[in-house]
C-alpha positions as CSV (number, residue, x, y, z in Angstrom):
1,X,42.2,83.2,-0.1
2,X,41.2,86.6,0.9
3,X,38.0,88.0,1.5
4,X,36.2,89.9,-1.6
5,X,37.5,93.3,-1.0
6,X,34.6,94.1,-2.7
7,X,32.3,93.1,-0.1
8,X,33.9,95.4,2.5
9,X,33.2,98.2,0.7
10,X,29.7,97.7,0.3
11,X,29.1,97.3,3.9
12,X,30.4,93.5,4.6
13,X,32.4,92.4,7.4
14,X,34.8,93.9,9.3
15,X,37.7,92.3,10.5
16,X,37.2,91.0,13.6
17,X,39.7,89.1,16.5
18,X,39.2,85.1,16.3
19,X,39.0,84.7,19.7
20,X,36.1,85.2,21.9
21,X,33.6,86.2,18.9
22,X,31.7,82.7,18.0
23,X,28.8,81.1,19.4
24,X,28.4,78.0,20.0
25,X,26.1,75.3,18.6
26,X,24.6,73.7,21.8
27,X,21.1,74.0,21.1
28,X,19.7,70.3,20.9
29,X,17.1,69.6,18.2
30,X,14.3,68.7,20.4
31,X,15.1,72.5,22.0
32,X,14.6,73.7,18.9
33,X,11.7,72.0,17.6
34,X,10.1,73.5,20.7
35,X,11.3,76.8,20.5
36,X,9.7,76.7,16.8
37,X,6.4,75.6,17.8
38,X,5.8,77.6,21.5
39,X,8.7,80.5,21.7
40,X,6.7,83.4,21.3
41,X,3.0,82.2,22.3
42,X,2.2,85.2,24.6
43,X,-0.9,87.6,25.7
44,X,-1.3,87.8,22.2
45,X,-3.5,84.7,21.6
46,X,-4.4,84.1,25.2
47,X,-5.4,88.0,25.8
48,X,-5.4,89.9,22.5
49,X,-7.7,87.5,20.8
50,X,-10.6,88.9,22.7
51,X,-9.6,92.0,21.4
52,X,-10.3,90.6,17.6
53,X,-13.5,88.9,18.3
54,X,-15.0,91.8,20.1
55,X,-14.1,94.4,17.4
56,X,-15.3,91.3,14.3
57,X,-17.2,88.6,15.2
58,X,-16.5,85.0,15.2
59,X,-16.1,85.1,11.0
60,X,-14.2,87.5,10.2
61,X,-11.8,86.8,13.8
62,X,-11.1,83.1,12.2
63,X,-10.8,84.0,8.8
64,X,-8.0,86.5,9.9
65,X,-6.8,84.2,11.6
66,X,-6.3,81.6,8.8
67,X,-5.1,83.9,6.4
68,X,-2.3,85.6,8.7
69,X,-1.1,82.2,9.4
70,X,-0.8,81.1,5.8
71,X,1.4,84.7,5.2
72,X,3.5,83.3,8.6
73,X,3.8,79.7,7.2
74,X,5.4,81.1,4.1
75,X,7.8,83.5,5.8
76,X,8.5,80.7,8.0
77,X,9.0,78.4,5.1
78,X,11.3,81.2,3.2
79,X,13.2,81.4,5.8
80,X,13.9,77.8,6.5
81,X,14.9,77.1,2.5
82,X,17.4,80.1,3.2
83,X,19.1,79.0,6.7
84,X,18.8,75.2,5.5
85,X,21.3,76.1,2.2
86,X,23.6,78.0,4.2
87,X,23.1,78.2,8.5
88,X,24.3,81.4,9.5
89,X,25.3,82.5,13.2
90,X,24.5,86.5,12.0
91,X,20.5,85.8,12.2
92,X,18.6,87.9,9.5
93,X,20.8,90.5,9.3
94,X,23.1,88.2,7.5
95,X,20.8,86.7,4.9
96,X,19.5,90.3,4.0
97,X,22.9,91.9,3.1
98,X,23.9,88.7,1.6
99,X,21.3,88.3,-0.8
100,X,19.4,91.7,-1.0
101,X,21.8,94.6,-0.3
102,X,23.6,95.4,2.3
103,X,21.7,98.3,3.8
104,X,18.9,96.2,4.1
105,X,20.6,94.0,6.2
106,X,22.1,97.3,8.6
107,X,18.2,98.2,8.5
108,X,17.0,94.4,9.3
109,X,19.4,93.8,12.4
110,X,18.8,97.1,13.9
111,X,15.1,96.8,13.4
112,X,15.4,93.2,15.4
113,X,17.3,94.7,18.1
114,X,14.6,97.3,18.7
115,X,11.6,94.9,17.9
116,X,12.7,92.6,20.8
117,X,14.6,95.5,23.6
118,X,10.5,96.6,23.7
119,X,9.6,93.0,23.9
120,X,11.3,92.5,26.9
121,X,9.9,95.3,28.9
122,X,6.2,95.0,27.0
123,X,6.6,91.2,28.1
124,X,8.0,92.1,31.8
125,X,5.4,94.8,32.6
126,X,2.8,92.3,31.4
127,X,4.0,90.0,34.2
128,X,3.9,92.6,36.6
129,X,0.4,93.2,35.9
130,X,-0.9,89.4,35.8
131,X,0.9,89.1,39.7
132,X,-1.8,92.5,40.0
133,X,-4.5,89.6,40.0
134,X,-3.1,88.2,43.6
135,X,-1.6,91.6,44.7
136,X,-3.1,94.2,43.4
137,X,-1.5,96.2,46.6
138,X,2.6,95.8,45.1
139,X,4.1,98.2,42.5
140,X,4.8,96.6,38.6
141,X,8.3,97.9,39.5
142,X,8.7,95.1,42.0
143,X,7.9,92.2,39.5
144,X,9.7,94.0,37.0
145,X,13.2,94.2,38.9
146,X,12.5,90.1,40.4
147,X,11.7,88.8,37.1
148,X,14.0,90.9,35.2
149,X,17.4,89.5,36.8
150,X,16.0,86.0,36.7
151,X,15.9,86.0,33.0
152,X,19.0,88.0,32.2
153,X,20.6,85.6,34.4
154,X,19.2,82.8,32.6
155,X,20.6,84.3,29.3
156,X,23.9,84.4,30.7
157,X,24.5,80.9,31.5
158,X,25.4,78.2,28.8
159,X,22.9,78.5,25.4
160,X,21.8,74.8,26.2
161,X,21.1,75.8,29.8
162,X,18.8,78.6,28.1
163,X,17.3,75.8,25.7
164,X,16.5,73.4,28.5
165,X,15.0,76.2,30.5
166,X,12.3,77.3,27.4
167,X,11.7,73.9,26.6
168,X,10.4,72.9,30.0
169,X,8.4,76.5,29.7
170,X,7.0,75.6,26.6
171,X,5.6,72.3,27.2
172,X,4.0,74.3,30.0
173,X,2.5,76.9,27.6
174,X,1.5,74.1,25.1
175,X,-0.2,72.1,28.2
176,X,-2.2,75.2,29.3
177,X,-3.1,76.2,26.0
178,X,-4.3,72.7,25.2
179,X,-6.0,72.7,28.7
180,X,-8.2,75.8,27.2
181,X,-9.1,74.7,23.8
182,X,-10.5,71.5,25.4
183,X,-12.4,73.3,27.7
184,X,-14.2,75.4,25.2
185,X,-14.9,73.1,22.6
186,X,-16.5,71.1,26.2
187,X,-18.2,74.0,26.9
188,X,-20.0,74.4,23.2
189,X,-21.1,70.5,23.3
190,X,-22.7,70.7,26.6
191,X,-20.1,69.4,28.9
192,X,-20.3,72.7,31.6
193,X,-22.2,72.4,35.2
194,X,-25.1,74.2,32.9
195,X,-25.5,71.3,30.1
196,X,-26.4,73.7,28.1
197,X,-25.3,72.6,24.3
198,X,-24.3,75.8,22.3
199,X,-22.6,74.8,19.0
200,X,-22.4,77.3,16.6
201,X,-25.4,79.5,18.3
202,X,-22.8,82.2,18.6
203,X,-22.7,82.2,15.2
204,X,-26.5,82.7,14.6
205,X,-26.9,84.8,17.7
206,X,-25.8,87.7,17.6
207,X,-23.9,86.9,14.5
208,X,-21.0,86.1,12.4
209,X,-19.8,89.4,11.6
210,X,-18.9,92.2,13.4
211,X,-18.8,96.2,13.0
212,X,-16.1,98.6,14.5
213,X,-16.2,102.1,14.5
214,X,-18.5,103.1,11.9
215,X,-22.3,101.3,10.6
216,X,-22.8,100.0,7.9
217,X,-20.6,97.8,5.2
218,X,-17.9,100.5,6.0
219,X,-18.1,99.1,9.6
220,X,-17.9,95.4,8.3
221,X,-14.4,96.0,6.7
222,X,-12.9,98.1,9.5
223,X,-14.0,95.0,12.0
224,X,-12.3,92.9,9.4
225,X,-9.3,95.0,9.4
226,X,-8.9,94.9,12.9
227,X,-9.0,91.2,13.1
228,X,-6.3,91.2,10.5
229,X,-4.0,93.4,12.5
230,X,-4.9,91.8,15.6
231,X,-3.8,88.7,14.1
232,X,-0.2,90.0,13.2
233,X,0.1,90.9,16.9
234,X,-1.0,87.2,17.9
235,X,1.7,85.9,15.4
236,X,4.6,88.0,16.3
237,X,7.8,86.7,16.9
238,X,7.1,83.2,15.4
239,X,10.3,83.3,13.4
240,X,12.2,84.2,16.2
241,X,13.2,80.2,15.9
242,X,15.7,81.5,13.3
243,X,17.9,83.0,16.0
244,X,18.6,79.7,17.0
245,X,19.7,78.6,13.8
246,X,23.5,79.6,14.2
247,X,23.8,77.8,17.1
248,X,21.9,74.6,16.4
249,X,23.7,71.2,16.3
250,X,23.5,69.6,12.7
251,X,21.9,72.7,11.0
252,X,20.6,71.2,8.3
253,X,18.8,68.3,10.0
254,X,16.9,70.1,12.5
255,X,15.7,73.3,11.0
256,X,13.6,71.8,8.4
257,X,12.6,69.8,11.4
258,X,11.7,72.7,13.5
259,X,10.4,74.2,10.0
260,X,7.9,72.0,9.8
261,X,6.6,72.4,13.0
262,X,5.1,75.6,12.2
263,X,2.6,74.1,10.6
264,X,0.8,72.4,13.5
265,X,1.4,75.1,15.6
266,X,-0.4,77.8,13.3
267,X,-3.2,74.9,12.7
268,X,-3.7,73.2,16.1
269,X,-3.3,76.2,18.4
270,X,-4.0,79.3,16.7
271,X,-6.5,78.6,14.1
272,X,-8.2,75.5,16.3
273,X,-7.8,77.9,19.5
274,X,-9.7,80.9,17.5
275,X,-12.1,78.6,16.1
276,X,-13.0,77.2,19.9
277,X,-13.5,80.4,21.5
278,X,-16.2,81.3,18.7
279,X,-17.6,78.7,19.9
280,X,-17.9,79.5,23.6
281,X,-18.3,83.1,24.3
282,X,-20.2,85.5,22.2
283,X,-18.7,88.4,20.7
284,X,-21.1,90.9,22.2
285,X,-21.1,89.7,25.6
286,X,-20.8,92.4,27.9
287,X,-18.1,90.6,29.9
288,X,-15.9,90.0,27.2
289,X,-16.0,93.9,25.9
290,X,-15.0,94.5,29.8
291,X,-12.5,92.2,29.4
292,X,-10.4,93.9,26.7
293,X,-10.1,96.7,28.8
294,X,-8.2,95.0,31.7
295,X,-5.0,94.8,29.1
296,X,-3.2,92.1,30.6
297,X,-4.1,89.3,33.6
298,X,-6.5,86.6,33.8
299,X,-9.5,88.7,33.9
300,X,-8.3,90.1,30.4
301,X,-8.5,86.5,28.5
302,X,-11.5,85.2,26.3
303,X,-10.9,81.8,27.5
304,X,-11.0,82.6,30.9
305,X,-14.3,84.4,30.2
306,X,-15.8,81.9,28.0
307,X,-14.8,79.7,31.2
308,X,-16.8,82.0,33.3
309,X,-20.1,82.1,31.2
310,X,-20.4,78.0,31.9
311,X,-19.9,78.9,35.6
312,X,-16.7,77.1,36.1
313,X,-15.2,78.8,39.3
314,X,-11.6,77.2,39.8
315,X,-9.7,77.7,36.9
316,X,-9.3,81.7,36.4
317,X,-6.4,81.5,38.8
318,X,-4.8,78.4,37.0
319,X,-5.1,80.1,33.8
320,X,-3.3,83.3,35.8
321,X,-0.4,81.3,36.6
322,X,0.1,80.0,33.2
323,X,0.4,83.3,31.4
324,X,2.7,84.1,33.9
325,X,5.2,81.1,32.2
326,X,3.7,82.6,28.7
327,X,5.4,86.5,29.6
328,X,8.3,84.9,31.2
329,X,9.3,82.5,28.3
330,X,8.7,85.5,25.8
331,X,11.1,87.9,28.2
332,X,13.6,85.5,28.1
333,X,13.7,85.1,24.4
334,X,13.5,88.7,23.7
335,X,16.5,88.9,25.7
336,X,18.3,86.1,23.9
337,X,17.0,87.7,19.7
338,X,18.2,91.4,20.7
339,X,21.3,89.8,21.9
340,X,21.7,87.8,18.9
341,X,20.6,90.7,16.3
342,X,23.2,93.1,17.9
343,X,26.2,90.2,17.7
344,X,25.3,89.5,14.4
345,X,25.7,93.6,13.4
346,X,28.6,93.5,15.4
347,X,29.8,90.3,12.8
348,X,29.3,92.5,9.9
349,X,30.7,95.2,11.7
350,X,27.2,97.3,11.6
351,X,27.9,98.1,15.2
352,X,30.2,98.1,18.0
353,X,32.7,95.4,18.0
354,X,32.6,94.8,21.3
355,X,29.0,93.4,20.7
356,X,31.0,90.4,18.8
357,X,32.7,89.4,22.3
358,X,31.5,86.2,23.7
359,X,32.0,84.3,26.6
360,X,34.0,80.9,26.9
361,X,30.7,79.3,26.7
362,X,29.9,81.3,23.8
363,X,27.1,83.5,25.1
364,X,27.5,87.7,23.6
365,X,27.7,89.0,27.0
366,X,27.9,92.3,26.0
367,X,24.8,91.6,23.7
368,X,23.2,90.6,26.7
369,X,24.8,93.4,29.0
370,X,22.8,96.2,26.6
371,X,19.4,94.0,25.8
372,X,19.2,93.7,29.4
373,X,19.7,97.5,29.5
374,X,16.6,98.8,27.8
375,X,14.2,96.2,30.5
376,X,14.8,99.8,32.5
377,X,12.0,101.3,30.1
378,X,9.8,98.8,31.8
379,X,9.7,101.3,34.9
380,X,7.7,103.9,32.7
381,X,4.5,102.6,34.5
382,X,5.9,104.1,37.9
383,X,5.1,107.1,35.9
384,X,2.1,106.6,33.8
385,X,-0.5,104.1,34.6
386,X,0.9,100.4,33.7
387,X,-1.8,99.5,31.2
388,X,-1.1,102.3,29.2
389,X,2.8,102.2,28.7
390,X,1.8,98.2,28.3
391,X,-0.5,99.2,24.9
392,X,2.6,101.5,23.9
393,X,5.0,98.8,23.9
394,X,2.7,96.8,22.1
395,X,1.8,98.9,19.1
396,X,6.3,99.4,18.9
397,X,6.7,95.8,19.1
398,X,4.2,94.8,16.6
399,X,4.9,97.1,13.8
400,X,8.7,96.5,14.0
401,X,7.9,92.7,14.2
402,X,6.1,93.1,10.4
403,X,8.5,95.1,8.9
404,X,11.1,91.9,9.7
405,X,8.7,89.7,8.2
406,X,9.5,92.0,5.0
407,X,12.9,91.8,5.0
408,X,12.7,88.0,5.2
409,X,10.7,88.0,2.4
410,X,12.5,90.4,0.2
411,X,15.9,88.4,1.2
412,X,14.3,84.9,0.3
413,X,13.0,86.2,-3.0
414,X,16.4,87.3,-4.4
415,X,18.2,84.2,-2.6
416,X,15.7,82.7,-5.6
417,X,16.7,85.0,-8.0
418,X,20.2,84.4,-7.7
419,X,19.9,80.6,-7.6
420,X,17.8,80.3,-11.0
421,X,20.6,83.1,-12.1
422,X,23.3,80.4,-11.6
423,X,21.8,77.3,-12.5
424,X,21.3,76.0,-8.9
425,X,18.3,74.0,-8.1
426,X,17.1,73.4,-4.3
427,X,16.0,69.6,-5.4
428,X,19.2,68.7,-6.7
429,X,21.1,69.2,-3.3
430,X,20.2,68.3,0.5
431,X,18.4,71.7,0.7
432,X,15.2,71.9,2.5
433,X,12.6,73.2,0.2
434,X,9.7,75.2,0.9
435,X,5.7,74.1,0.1
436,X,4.1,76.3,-2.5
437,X,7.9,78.0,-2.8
438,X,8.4,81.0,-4.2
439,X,4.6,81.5,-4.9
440,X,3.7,81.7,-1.3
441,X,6.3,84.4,-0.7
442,X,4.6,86.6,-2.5
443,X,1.3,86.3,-1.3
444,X,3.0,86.9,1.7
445,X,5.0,89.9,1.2
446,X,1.6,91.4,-0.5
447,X,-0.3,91.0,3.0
448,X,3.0,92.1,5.0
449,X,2.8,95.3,3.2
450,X,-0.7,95.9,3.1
451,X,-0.7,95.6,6.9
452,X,2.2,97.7,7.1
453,X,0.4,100.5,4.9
454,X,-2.8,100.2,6.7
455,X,-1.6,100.1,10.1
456,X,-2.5,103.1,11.3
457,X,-6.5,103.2,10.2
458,X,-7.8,104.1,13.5
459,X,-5.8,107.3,13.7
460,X,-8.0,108.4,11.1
461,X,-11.2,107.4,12.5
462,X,-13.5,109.3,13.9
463,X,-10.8,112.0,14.3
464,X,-7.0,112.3,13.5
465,X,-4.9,111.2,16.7
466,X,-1.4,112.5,16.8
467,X,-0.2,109.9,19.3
468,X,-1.8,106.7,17.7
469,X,-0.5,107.7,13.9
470,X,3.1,108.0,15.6
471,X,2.8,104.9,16.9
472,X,2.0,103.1,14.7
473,X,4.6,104.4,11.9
474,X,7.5,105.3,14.2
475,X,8.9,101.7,13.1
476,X,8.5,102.3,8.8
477,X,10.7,105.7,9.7
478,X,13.5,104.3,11.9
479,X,13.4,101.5,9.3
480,X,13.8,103.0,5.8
481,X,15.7,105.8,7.6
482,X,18.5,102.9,8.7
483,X,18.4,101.7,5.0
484,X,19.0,105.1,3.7
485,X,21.7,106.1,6.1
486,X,23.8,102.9,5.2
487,X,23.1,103.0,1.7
488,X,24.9,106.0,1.0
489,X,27.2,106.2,3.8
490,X,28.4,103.3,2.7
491,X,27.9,103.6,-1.0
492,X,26.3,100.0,-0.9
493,X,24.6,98.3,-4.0
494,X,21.8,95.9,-4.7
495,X,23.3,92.5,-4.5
496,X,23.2,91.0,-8.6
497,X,21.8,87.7,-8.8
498,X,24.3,86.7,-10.6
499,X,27.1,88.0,-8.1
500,X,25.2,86.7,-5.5
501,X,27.5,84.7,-2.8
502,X,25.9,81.3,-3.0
503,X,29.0,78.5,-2.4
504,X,30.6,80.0,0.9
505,X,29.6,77.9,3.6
506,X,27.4,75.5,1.5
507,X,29.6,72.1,1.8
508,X,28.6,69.8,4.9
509,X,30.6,71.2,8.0
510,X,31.0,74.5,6.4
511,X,29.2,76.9,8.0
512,X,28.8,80.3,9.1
513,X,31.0,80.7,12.3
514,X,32.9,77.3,12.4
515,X,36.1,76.7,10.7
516,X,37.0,73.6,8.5
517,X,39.8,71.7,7.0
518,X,41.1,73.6,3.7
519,X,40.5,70.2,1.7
520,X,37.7,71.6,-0.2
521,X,38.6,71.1,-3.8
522,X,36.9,72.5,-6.9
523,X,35.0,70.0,-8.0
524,X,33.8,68.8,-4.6
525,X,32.5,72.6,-4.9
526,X,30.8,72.3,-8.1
527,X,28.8,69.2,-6.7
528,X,26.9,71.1,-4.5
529,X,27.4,74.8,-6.3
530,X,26.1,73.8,-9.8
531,X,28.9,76.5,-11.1
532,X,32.2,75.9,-12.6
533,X,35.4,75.9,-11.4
534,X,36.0,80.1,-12.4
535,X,34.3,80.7,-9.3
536,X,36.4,81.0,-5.9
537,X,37.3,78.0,-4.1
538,X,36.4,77.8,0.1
539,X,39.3,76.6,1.6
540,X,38.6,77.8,5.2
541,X,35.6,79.9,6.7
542,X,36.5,82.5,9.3
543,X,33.8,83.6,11.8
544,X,32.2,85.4,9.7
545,X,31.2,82.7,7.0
546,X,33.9,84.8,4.2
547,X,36.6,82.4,2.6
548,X,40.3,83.2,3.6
């Protein structure tokens, strides 16, 4: 059966050669699972978090905390219902053009290729930095280059080679991170050389809530604000697990599995992590407000100096090493999701074909080959001082890393639409389905954009600042301009509900990227459709999930 010709003219797939363009699906469960809970823990909880409770005090810093991590579980949840129904190898690019429109999903891959090409430098500069602590007398460049082939080299090698590798990191990263909750909620009951028992005294004195930037109940809700963007920052990349998803063995077992995880992770590290350092360092300490100035390294961390306070001398340098395996891990997987985002465009034919090439061991070398390109923007800092060009990258990745969470959103919300348009029900299948689902979404997508819209506050305050409001918008421009450009260069549409592609690739085996026996018959289709037998039969799925 041929491929809807319509769907080619609103942007769908390209024809593309069968050989060398799938990936395989050699990522173990257990891989996953811990690529969904510890993947993208960076400097943002271990470092930025100091940043947060020094600009709002301990209340608002944990309420931000809670609330962005409720907006995350839902994304993460809306995502999971979405890959769980039909596991795609084309990441979000593919769920956006399927089920929104297809410029949304030209503007959603492109905007994950350039969220995580400035990951991987942000991330490899931050490591140069943290190896400052030891040498302060070597370049950034130096650590750059060294850790910089290691981890395009590991990205090269078999997927399940590149699973193994994070999954040993991130039991590392969950280890340390453990290791520094413990200590300060030890700390606050009395357990440092000191004895002293602190409790919630931070809370007391010098209080709950903080200011930034101006006095008075205006100063309240900008040290609120910052918490809340502060947060994001923290919580970036935690659906990256979704890039996994088209090369996971038995789909539709192991990402609700890995789904689920989130859960724990947002509760027992990030909330349970905020909630211990309130708990062991005051906000107004003049050691922590130093400490947000050093960017990136041990000295930079709120646990570290919360560790200081109780006069515990041996662990800044242990805590060093570990957020050298947290900037590491997160290189390496920004290398793997731009590789991934660009293959998938390439899938859809949204880029360069040869972009779709893959290995014999199914890896998109030259996916790889160009994400590995951009960790040359990395040697900025040989130009302008390191800390700097680090806080650039930063305010790039983070804004891009929101707008995804929108296009997730939007794509889950009219994957809903069309399923109540034709009469399919989540429950009545082997579909995962998400908590509080689609109710949560939109809370969601109402925080996404508010954060979105009010991201650039401080280039407002006290005076305008050029550079900052660039910054911190540069993302919403490349990203509606992408949409735009596609829409009308390809005269795309808004995918109909009731149009909506919602049978290709849903029977067991049938999935995006792998081929199957053409013994698919209609009413084996309308068992797990819900439509009658008018609508097109899948007899085989080529590469790129279309019925032939």
């Amino acid at each position: 059966m041929a491929v809807d010709e319509e769907a080619r003219k609103d942007g769908g797939p390209s024809k593309l050669p069968s050989e060398g363009t799938e990936l395989q699906r050699a990522f173990k469960g257990r891989q996953v699972a811990m690529f969904a809970i510890a993947c993208s823990m960076g400097t943002g909880l271990v470092i930025g978090s100091g940043t947060a409770l020094t600009r709002g005090g301990p209340g608002f810093f944990l309420i931000s905390y809670i609330l962005i991590g409720i907006c995350v579980f839902f994304v993460m949840t809306a995502m999971g219902e979405m890959a769980t129904y039909i596991p795609m190898s084309k990441g979000f690019s593919g769920y956006a053009g399927r089920y929104a429109h297809p410029a949304l999903g030209f503007a959603t891959g492109w905007n994950y290729f350039f969220a995580y090409i400035i990951g991987a430098p942000t991330n490899l500069t931050a490591a140069g930095l943290i190896v400052r602590y030891w040498r302060p007398d070597l370049n950034v460049a130096i650590w750059i280059t060294v850790f910089g082939l290691v981890i395009i080299l590991v990205n090269v090698l078999n997927v399940n080679t590149f699973g193994e590798s994070e999954f040993v990191l991130s039991c590392i990263k969950l280890t340390i991170l453990t290791m520094l909750i413990l200590c300060c909620f030890i700390i606050s009951a009395g357990g440092s050389p000191s004895g002293e028992t602190i409790g919630f005294t931070y809370w007391h004195t010098p209080g709950a809530f903080g200011q930034y930037l101006l006095p008075g109940g205006k100063g309240y809700l900008l040290g609120w604000w910052a918490c809340m963007l502060q947060a994001c920052f923290t919580y970036v990349g935690t659906e990256v697990v979704g890039m996994t998803f088209g090369e996971t063995q038995d789909p539709r077992t192991n990402i609700p599995f890995a789904i689920r995880q989130t859960f724990w992770r947002i509760l027992g590290f990030y909330v349970v992590g905020a909630w211990s350092l309130t708990m062991a360092v005051p906000y107004t300490d003049a050691r922590l407000v130093g400490a947000t100035q050093q960017s990136t390294s041990a000295a930079a961390s709120p646990f570290v100096v919360a560790i200081s306070l109780a006069g515990i001398k041996v662990l800044p340098d242990i805590v060093n090493a570990g957020l050298l395996v947290f900037v590491l891990s997160a290189s390496g997987s920004d290398i793997y999701c731009a590789s991934r985002s660009i293959y998938g465009l390439a899938m859809d034919g949204q880029a360069p074909q040869i972009f779709a090439r893959t290995l014999g061991n199914g890896i998109p070398v030259w996916g790889v080959a160009v994400a590995a390109l951009f960790v040359l923007l990395g040697y900025m800092n040989a130009a302008r001082e390191a800390a700097t060009v680090f806080n650039y990258f930063v305010s790039l990745s983070t804004i891009f890393s929101l707008l995804n969470w929108f296009s997730i959103l939007v794509s889950y919300l009219n994957f809903r639409r069309g399923l109540r348009a034709q009469g399919i029900s989540l429950e009545e299948g082997k579909s995962y389905r998400g908590v509080l689902q689609p109710y949560g979404a939109y809370y969601a997508l109402f925080i996404t954009v508010l954060v979105i819209i009010f991201s650039g506050y401080d280039a407002f305050i006290p005076n305008f600042q050029a550079d900052i409001f660039i910054l911190r918008y540069i993302g919403l421009v490349v990203y509606v301009g992408n949409f735009v450009f596609w829409r009308f260069y390809k005269k795309t549409r808004c995918v109909r509900p009731s149009e909506m592609d919602l049978t290709t690739g849903l029977e067991d085996g049938v999935l995006e990227g792998v081929s199957c026996s053409p013994a698919a018959t209609s009413s084996e289709k309308d068992e797990y459709s819900g439509q009658d037998a008018e609508h097109p039969v899948v007899a085989t799925i080529d590469e790129n999930g279309k019925a032939m």
